[in-house]
C-alpha positions as CSV (number, residue, x, y, z in Angstrom):
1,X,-79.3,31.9,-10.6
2,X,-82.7,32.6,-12.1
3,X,-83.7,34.4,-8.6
4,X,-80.1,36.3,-8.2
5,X,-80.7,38.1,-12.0
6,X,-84.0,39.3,-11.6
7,X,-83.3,40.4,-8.0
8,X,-80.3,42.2,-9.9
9,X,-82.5,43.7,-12.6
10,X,-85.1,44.8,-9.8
11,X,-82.5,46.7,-8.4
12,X,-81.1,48.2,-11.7
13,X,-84.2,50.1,-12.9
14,X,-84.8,53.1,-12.4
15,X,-87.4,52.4,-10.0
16,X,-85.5,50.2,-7.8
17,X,-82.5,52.6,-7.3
18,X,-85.4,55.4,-6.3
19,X,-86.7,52.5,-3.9
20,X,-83.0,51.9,-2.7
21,X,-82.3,55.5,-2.3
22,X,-85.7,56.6,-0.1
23,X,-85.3,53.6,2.4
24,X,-82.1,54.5,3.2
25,X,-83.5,57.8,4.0
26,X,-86.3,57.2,5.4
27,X,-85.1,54.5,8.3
28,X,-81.8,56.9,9.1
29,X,-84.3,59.9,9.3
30,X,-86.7,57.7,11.7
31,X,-83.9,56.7,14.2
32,X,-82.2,60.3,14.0
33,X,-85.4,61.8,15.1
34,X,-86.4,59.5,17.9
35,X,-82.8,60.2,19.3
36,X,-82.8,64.1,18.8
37,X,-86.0,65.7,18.5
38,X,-87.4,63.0,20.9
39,X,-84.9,62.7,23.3
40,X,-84.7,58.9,23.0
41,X,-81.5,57.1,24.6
42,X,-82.8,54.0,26.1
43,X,-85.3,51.5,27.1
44,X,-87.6,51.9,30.5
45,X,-89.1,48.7,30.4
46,X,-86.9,45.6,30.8
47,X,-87.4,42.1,29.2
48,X,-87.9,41.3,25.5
49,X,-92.0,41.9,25.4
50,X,-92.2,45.1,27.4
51,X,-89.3,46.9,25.1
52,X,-90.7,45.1,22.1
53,X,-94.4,46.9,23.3
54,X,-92.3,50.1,24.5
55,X,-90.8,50.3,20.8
56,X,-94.1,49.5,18.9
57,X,-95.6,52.5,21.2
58,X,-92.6,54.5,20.5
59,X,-93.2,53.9,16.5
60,X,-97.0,54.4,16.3
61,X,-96.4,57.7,18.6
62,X,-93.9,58.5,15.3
63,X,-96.2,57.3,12.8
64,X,-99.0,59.1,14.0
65,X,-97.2,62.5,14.3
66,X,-95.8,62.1,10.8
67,X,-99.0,61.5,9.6
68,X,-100.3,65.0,11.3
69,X,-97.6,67.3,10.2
70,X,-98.5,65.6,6.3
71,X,-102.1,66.4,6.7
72,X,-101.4,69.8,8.1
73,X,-98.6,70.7,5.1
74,X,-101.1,68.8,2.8
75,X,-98.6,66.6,1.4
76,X,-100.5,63.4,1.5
77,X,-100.1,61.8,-2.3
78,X,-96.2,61.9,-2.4
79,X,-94.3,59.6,-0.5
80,X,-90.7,59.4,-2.3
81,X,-88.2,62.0,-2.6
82,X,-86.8,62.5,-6.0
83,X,-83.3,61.9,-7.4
84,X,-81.5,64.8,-8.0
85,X,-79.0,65.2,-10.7
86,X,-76.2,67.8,-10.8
């Protein structure tokens, strides 16, 4: 029980619900692009290692382009989006 109430009051701060928030946004965002912008709808490769390598290519071809476009927009410090409140 000791584990389940700070887990609980990690969550609850204000930090953790701005955590929460930005990784639901940011691994949606990552698959949406890879579909759309990338045109990505399946696997080449069969077997478990090559579309485990054809996926970790895939993701360091995404990281490494998201990294550019921050560099170029020189938005390198800030990582989290904010909450809004209406």
């Amino acid at each position: 029980m000791e584990k389940r109430a700070e887990s609980l009051h990690n969550i609850t701060t204000a930090e953790g619900i701005l955590l929460r928030m930005n990784r639901s946004i940011q691994v949606e965002g990552a698959f949406g692009v890879l579909k759309e912008d990338h045109s990505f709808r399946r696997f080449v490769m069969r077997g478990k290692k090559n579309v485990k390598t054809e996926f970790l290519l895939l993701g360091f071809g995404f990281n490494i382009n998201k990294l550019h476009n921050k560099i170029q927009q020189d938005r390198c410090g800030c990582s989290l989006h904010e909450i809004k409140v209406a």
